[in-house]
Chimera marker file (.cmm) of the C-alpha trace (Angstrom):
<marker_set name="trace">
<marker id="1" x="102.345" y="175.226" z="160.816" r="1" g="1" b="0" radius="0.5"/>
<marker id="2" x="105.998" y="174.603" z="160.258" r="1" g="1" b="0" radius="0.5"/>
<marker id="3" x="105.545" y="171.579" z="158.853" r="1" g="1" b="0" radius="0.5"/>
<marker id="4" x="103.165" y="173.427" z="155.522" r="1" g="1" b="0" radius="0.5"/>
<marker id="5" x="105.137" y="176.504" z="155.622" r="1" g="1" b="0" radius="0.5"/>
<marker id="6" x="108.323" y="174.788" z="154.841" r="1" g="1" b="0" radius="0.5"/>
<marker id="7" x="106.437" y="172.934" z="152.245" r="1" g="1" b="0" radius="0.5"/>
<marker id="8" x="105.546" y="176.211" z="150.487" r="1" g="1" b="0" radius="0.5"/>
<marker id="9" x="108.466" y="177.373" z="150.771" r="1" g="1" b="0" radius="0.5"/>
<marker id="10" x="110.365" y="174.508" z="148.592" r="1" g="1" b="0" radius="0.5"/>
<marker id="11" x="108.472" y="176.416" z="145.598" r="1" g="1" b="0" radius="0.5"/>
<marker id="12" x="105.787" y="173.807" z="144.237" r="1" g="1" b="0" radius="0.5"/>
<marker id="13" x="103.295" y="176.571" z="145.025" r="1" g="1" b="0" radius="0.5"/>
<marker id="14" x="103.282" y="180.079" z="142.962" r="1" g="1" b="0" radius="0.5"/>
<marker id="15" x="101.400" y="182.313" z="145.399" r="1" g="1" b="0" radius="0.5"/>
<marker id="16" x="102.727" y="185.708" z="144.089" r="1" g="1" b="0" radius="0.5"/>
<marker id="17" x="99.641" y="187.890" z="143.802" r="1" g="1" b="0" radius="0.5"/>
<marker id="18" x="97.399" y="184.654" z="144.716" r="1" g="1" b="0" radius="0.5"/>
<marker id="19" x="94.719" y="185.593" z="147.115" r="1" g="1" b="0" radius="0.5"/>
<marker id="20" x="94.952" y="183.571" z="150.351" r="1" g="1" b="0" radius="0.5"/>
<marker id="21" x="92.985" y="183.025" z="153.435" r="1" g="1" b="0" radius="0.5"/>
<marker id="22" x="94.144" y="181.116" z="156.660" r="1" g="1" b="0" radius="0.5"/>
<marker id="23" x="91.691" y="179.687" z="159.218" r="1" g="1" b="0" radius="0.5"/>
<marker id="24" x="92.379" y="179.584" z="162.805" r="1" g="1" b="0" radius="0.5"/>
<marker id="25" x="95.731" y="181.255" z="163.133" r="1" g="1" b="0" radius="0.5"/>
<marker id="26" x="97.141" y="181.219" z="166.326" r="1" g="1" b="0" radius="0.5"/>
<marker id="27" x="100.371" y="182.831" z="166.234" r="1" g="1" b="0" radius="0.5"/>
<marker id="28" x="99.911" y="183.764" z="162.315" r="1" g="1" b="0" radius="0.5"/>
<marker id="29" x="103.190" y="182.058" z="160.680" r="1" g="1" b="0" radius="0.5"/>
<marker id="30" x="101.168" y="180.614" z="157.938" r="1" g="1" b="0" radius="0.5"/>
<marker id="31" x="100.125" y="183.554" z="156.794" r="1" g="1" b="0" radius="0.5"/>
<marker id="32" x="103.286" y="185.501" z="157.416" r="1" g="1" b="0" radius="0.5"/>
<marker id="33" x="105.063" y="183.134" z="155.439" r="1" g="1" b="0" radius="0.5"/>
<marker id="34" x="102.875" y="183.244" z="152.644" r="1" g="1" b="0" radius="0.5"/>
<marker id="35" x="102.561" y="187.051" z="153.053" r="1" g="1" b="0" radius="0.5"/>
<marker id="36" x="106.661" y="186.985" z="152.671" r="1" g="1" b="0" radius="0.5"/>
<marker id="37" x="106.037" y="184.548" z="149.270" r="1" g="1" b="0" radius="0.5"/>
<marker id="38" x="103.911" y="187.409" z="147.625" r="1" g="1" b="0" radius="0.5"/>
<marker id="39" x="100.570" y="186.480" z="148.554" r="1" g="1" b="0" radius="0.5"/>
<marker id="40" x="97.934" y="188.273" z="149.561" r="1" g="1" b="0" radius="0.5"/>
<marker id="41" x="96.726" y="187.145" z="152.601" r="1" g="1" b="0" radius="0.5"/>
<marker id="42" x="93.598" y="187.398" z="155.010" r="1" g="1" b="0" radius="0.5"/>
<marker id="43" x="94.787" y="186.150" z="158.228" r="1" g="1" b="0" radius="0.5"/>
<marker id="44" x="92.137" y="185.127" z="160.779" r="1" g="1" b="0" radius="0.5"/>
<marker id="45" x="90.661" y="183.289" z="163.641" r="1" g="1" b="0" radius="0.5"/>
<marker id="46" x="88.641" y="184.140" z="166.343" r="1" g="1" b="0" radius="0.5"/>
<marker id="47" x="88.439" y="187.862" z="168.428" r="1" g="1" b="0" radius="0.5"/>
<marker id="48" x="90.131" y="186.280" z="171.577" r="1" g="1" b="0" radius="0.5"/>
<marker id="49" x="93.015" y="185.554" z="169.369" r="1" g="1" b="0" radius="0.5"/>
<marker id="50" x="93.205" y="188.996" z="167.044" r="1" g="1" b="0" radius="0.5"/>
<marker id="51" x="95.225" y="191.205" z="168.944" r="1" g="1" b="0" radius="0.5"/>
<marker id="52" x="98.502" y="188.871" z="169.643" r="1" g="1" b="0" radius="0.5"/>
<marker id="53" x="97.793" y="187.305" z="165.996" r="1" g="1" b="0" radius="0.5"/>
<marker id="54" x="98.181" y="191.228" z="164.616" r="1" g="1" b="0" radius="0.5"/>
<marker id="55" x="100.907" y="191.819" z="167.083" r="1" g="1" b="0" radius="0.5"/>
<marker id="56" x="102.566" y="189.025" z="165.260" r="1" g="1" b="0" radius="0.5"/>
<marker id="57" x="102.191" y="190.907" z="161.715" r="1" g="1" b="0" radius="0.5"/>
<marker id="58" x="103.209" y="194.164" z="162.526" r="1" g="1" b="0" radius="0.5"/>
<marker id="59" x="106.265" y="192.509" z="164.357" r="1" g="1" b="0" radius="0.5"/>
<marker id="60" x="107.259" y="189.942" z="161.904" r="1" g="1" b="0" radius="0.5"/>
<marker id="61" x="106.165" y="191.754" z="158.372" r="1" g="1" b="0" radius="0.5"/>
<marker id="62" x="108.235" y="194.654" z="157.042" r="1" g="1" b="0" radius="0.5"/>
<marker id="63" x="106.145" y="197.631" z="156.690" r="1" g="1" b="0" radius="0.5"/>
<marker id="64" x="106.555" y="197.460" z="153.126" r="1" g="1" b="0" radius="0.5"/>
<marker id="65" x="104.490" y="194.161" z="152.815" r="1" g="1" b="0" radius="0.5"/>
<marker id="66" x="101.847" y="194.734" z="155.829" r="1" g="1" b="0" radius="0.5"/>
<marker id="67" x="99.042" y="195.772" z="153.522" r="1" g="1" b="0" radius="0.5"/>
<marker id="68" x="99.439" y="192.528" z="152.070" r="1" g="1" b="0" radius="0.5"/>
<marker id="69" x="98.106" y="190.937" z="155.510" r="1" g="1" b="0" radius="0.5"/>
<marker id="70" x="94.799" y="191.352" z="156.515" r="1" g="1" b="0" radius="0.5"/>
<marker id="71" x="93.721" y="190.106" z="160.023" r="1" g="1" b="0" radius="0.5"/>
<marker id="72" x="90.256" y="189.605" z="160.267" r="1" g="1" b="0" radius="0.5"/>
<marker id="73" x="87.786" y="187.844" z="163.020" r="1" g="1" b="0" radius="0.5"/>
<marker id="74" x="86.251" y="184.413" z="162.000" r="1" g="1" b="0" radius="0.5"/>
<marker id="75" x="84.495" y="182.152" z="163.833" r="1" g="1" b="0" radius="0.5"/>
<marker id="76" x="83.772" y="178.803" z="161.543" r="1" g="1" b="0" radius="0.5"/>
<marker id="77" x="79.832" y="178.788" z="160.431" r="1" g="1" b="0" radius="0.5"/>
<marker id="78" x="79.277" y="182.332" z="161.761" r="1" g="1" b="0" radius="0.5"/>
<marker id="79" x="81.245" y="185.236" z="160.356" r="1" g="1" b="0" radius="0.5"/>
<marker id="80" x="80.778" y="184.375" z="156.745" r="1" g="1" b="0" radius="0.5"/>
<marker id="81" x="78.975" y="187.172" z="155.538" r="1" g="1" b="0" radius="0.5"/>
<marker id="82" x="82.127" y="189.514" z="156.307" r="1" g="1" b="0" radius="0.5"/>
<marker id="83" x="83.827" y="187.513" z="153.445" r="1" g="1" b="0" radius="0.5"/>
<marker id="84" x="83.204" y="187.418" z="149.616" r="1" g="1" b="0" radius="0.5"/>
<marker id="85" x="82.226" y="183.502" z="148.994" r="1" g="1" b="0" radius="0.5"/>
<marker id="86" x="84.626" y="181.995" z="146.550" r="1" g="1" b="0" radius="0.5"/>
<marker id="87" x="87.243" y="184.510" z="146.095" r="1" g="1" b="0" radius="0.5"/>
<marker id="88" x="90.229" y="182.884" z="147.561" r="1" g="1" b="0" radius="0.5"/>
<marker id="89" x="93.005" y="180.976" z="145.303" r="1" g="1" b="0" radius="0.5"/>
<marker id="90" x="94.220" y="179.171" z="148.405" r="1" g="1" b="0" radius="0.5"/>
<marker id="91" x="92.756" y="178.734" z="152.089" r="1" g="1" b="0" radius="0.5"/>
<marker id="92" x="95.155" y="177.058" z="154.323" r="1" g="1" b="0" radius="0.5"/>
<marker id="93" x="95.142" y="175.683" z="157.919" r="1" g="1" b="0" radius="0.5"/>
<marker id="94" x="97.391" y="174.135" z="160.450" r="1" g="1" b="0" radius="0.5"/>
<marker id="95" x="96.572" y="171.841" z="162.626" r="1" g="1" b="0" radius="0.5"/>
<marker id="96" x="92.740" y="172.819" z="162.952" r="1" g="1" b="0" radius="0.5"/>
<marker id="97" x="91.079" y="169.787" z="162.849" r="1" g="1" b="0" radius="0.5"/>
<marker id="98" x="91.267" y="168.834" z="166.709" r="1" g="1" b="0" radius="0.5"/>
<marker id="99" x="87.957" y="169.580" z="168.115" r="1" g="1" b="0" radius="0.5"/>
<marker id="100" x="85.188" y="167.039" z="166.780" r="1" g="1" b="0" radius="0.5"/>
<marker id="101" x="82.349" y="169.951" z="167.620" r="1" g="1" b="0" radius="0.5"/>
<marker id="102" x="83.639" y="172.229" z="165.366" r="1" g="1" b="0" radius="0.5"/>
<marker id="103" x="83.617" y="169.944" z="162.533" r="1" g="1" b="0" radius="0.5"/>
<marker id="104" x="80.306" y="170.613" z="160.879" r="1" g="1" b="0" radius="0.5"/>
<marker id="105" x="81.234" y="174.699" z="160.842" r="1" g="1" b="0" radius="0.5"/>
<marker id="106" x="84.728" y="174.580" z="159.495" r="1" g="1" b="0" radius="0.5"/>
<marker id="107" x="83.100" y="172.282" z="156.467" r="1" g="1" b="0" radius="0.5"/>
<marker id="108" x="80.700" y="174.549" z="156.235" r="1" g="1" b="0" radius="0.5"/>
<marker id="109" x="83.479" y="177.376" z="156.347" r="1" g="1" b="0" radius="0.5"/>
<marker id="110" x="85.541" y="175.818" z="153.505" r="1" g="1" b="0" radius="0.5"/>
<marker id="111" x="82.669" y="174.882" z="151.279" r="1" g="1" b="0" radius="0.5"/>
<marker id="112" x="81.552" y="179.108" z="151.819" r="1" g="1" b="0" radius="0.5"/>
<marker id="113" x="84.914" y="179.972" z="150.776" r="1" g="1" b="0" radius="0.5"/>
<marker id="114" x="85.586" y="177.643" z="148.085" r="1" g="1" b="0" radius="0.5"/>
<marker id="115" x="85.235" y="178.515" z="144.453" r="1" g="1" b="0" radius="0.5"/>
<marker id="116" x="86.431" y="175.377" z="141.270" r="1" g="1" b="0" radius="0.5"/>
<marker id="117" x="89.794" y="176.598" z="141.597" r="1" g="1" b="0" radius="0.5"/>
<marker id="118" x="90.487" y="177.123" z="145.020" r="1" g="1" b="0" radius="0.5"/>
<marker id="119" x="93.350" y="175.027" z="146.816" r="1" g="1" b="0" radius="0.5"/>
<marker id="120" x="92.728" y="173.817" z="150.054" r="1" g="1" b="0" radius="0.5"/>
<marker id="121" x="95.610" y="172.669" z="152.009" r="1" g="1" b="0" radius="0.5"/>
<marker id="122" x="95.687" y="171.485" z="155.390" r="1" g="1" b="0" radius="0.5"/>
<marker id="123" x="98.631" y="169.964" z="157.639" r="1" g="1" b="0" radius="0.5"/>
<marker id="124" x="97.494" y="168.133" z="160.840" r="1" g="1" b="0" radius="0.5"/>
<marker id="125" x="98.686" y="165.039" z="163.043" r="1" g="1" b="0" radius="0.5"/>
<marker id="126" x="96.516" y="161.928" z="162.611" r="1" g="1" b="0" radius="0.5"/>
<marker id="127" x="96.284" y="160.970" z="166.268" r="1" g="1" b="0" radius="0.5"/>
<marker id="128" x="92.583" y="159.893" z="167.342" r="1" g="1" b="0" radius="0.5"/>
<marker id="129" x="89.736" y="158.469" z="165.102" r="1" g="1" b="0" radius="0.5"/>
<marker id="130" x="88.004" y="161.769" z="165.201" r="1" g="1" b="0" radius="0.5"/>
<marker id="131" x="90.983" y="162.974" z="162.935" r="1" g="1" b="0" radius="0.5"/>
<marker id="132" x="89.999" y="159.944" z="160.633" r="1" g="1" b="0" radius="0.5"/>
<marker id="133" x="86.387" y="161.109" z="161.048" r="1" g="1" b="0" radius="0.5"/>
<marker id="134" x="87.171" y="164.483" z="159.797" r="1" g="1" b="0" radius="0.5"/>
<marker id="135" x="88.954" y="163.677" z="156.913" r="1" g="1" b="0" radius="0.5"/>
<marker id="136" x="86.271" y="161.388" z="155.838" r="1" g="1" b="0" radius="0.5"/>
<marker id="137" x="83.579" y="164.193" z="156.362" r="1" g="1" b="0" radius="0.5"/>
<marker id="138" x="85.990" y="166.314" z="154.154" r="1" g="1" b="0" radius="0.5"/>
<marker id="139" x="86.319" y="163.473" z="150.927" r="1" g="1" b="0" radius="0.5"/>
<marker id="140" x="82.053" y="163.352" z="151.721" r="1" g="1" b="0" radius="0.5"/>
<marker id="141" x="82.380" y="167.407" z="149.688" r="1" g="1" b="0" radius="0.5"/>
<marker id="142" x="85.674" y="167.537" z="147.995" r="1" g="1" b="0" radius="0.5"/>
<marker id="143" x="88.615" y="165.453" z="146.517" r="1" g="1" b="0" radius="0.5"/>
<marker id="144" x="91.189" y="165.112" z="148.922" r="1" g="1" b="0" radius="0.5"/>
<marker id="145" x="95.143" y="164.096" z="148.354" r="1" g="1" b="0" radius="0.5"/>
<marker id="146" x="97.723" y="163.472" z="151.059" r="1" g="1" b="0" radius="0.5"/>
<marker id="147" x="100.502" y="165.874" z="149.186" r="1" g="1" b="0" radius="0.5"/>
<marker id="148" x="103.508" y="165.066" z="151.644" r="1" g="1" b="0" radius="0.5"/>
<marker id="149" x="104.037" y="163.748" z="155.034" r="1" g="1" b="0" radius="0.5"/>
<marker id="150" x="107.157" y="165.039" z="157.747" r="1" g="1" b="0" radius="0.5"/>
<marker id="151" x="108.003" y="161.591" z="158.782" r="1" g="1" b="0" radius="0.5"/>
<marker id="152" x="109.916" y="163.268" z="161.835" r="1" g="1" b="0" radius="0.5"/>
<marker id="153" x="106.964" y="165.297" z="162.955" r="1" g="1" b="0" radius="0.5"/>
<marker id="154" x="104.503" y="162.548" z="162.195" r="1" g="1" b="0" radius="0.5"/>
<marker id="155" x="102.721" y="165.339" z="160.031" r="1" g="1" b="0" radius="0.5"/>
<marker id="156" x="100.010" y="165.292" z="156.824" r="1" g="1" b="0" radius="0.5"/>
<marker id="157" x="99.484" y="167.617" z="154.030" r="1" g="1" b="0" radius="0.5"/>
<marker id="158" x="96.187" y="167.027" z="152.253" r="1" g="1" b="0" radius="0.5"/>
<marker id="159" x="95.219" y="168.944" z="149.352" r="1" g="1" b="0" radius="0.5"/>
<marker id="160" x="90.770" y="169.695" z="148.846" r="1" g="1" b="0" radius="0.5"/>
<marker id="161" x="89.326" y="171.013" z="145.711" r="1" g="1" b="0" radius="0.5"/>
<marker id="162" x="85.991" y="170.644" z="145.230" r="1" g="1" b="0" radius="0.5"/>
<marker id="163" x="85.163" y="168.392" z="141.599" r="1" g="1" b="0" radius="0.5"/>
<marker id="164" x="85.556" y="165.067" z="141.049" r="1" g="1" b="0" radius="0.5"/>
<marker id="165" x="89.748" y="162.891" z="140.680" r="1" g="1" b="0" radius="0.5"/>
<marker id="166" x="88.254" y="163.226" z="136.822" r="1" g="1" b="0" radius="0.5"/>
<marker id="167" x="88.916" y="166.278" z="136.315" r="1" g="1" b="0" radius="0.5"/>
<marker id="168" x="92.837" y="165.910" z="137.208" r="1" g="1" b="0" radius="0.5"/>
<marker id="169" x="93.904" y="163.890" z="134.432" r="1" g="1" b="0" radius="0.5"/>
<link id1="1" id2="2" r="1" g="1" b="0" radius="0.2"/>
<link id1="2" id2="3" r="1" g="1" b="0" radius="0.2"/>
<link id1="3" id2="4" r="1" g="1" b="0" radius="0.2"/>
<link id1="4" id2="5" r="1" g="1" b="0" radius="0.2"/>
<link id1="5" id2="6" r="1" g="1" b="0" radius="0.2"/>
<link id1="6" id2="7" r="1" g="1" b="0" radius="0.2"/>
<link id1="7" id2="8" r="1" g="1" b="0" radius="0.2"/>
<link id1="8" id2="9" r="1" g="1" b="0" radius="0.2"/>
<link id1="9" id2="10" r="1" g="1" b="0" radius="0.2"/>
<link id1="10" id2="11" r="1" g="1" b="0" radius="0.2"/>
<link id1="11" id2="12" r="1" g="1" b="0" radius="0.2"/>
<link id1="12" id2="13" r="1" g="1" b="0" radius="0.2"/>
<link id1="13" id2="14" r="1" g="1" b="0" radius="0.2"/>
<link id1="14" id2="15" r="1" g="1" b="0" radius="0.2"/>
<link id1="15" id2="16" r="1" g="1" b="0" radius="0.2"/>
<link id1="16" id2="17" r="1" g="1" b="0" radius="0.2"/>
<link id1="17" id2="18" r="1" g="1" b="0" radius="0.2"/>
<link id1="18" id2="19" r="1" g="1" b="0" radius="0.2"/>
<link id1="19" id2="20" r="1" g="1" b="0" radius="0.2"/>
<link id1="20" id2="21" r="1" g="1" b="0" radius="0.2"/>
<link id1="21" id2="22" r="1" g="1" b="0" radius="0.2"/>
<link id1="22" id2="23" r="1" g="1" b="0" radius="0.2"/>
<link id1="23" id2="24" r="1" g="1" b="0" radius="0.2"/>
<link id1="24" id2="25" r="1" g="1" b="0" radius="0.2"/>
<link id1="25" id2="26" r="1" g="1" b="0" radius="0.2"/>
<link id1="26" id2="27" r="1" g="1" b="0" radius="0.2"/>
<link id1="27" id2="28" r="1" g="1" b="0" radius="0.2"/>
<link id1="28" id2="29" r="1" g="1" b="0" radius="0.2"/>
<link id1="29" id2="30" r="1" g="1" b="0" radius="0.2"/>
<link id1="30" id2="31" r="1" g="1" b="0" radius="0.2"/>
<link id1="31" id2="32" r="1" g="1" b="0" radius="0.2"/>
<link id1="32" id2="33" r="1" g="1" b="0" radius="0.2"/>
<link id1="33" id2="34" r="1" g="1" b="0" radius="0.2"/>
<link id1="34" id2="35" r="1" g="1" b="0" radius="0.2"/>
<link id1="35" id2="36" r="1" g="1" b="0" radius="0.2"/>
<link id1="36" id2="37" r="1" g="1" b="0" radius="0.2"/>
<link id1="37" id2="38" r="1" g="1" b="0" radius="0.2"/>
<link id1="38" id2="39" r="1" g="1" b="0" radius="0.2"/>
<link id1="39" id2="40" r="1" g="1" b="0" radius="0.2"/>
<link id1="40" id2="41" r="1" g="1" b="0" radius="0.2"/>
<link id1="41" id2="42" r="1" g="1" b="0" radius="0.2"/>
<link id1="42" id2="43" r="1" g="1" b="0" radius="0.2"/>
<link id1="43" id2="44" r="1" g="1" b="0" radius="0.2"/>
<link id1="44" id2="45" r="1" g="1" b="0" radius="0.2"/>
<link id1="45" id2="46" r="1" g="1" b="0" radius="0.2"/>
<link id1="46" id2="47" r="1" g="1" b="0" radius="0.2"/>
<link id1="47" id2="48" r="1" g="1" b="0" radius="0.2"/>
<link id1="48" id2="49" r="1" g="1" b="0" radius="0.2"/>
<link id1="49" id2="50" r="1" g="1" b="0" radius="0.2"/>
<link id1="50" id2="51" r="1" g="1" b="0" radius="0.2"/>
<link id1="51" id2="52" r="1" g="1" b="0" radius="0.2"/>
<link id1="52" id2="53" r="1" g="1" b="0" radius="0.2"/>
<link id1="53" id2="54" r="1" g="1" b="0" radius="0.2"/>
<link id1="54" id2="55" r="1" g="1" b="0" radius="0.2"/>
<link id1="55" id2="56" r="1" g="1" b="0" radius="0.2"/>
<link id1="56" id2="57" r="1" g="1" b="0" radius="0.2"/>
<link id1="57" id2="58" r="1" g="1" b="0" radius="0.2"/>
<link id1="58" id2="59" r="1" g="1" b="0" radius="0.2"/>
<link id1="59" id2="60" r="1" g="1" b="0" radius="0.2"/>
<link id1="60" id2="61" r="1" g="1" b="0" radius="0.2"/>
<link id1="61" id2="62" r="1" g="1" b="0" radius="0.2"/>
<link id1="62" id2="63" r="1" g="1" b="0" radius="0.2"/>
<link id1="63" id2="64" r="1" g="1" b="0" radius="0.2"/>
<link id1="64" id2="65" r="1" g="1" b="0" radius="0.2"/>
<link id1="65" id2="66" r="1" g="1" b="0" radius="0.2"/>
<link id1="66" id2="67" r="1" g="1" b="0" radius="0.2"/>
<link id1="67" id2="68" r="1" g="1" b="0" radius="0.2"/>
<link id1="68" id2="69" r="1" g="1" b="0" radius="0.2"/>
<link id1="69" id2="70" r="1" g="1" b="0" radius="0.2"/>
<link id1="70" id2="71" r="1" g="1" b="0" radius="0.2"/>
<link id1="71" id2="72" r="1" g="1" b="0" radius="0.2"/>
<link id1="72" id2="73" r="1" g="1" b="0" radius="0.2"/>
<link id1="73" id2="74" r="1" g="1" b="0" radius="0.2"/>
<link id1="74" id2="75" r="1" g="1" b="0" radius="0.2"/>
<link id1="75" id2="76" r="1" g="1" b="0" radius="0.2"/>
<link id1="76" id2="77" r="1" g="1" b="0" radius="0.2"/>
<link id1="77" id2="78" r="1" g="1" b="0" radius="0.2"/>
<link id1="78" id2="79" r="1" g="1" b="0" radius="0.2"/>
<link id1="79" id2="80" r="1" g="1" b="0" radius="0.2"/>
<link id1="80" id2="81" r="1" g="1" b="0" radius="0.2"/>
<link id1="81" id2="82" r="1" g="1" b="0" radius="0.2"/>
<link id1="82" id2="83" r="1" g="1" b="0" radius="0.2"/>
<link id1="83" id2="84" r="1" g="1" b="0" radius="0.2"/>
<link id1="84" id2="85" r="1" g="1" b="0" radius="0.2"/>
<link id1="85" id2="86" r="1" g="1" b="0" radius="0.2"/>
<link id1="86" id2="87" r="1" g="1" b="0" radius="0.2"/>
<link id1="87" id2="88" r="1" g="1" b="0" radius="0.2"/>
<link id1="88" id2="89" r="1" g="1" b="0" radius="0.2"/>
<link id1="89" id2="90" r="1" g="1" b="0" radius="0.2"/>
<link id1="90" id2="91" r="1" g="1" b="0" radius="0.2"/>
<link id1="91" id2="92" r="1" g="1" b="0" radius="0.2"/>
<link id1="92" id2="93" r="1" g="1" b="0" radius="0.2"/>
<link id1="93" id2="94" r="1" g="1" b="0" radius="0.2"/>
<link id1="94" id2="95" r="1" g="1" b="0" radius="0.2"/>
<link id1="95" id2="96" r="1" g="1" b="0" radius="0.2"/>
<link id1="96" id2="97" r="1" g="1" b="0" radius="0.2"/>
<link id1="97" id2="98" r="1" g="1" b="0" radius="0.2"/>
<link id1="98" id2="99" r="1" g="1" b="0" radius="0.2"/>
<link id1="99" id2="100" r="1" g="1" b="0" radius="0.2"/>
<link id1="100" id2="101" r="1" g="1" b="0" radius="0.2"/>
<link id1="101" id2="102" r="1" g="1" b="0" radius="0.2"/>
<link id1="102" id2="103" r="1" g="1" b="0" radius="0.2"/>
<link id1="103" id2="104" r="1" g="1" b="0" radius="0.2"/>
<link id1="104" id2="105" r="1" g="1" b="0" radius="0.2"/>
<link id1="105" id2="106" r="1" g="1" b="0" radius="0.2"/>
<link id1="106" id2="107" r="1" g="1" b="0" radius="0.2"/>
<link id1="107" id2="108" r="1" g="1" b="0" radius="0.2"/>
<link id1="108" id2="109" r="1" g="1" b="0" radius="0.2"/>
<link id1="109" id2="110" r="1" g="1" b="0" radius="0.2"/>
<link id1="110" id2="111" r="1" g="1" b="0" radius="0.2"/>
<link id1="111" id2="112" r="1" g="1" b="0" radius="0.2"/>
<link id1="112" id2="113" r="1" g="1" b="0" radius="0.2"/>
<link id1="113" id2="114" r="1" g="1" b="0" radius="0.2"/>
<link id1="114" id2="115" r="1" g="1" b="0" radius="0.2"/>
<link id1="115" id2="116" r="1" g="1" b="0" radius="0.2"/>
<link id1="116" id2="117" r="1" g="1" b="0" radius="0.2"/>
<link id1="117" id2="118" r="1" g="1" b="0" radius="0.2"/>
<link id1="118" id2="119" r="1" g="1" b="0" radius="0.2"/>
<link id1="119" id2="120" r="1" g="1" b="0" radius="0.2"/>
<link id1="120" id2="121" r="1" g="1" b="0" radius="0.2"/>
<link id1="121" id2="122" r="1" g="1" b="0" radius="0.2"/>
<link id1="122" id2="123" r="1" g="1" b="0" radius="0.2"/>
<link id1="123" id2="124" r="1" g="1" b="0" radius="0.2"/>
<link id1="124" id2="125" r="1" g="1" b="0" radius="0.2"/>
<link id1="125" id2="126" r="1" g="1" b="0" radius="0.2"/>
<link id1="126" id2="127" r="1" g="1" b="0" radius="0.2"/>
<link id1="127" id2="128" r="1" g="1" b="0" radius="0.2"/>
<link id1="128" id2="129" r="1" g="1" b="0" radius="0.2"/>
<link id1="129" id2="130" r="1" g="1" b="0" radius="0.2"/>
<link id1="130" id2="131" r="1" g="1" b="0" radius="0.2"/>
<link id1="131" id2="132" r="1" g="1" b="0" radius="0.2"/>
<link id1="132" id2="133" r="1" g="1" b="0" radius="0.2"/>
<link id1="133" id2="134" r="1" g="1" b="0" radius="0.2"/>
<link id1="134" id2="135" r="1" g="1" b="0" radius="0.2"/>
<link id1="135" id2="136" r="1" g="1" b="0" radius="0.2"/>
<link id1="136" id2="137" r="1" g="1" b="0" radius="0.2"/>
<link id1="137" id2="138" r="1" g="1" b="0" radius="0.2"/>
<link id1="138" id2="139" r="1" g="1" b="0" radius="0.2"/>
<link id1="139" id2="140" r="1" g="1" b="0" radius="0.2"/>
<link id1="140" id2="141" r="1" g="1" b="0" radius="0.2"/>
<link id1="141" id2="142" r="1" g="1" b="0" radius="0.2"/>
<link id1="142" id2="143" r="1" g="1" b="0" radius="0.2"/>
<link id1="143" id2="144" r="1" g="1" b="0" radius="0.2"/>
<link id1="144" id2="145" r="1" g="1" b="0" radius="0.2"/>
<link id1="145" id2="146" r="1" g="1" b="0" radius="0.2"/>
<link id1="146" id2="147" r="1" g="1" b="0" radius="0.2"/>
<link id1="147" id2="148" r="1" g="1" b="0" radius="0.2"/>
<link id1="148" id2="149" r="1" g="1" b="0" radius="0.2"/>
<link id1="149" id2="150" r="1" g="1" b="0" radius="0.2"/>
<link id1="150" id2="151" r="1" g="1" b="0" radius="0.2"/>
<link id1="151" id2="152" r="1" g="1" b="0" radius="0.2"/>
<link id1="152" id2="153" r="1" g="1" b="0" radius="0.2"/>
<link id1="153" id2="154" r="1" g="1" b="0" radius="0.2"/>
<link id1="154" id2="155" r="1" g="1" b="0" radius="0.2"/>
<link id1="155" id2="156" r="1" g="1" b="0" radius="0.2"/>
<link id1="156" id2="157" r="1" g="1" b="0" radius="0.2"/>
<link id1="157" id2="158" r="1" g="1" b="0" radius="0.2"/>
<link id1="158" id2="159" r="1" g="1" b="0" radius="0.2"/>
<link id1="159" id2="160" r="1" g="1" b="0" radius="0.2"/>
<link id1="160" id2="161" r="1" g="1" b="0" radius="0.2"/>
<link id1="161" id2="162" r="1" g="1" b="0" radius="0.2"/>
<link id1="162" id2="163" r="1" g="1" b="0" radius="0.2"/>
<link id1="163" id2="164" r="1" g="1" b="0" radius="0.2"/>
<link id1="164" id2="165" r="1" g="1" b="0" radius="0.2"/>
<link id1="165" id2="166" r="1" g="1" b="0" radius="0.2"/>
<link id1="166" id2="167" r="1" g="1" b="0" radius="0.2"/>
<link id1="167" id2="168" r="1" g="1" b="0" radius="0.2"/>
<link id1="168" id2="169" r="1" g="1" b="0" radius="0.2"/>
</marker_set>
């Protein structure tokens, strides 16, 4: 998370009044930060981890910008309905793809969520095939770019939209 929130934080990425969602949270930097960069943000993962992850907002968000921040339940695959399909500018994750089983429903999650112009960006560690087997499964529905590696903490960015590399140039 520290890793992609620095990255948007060295400016390549406008998200004043950009609407943002983050998938599986944790502790909710990633959406703090880009709550603090003018974005409005829907901050969520699943209910065992809502009421620290809103702890976290309240604590780290001054009250002027909370409404910004949304924290919401989602549980890849399942919860979809509770969220308009396509209406995000960005969706961002950290270090989410770890669990092979949960593959299939975050795919399915992103691909809900995505409209032509959403931004996907994801930072992770590349430490078991499975990683490489994600990634693959994720090129299989959109076109994905490695946008910046942290040689120190051995961690990826990769930008998804969905289209073709055709339409980029």
């Amino acid at each position: 998370a520290v890793v992609l929130c620095a990255y948007l934080e060295m400016g390549g990425i406008d998200l004043r009044d950009r609407s943002v969602i983050e998938l599986g949270a944790g502790t909710g930097l990633l959406g703090i930060v880009a709550t603090l960069l003018g974005a409005h943000v829907t901050i969520t993962d699943r209910a065992a981890a809502l009421e620290f992850l809103e702890s976290n907002v309240q604590a780290n968000l001054p009250s002027e910008l909370r409404p910004r921040a949304v924290v919401k339940e989602l549980t890849w695959g399942k919860d979809l309905g509770n969220f308009p399909p396509g209406a995000f500018d960005f969706i961002l994750g950290a270090d989410i793809v770890y669990l092979e089983e949960t593959f299939a429903e975050l795919l399915q999650t992103l691909e809900y969520l995505c409209s032509e112009q959403t931004v996907i960006l994801l930072s992770c560690r590349i430490r078991y095939e499975r990683d490489h087997k994600f990634l693959k499964m994720l090129r299989g529905r959109f076109s994905v770019y490695e946008v910046h590696y942290d040689s120190s903490k051995d961690v990826h960015i990769y930008k998804a939209q969905r289209g073709s590399r055709k339409d980029d140039f």
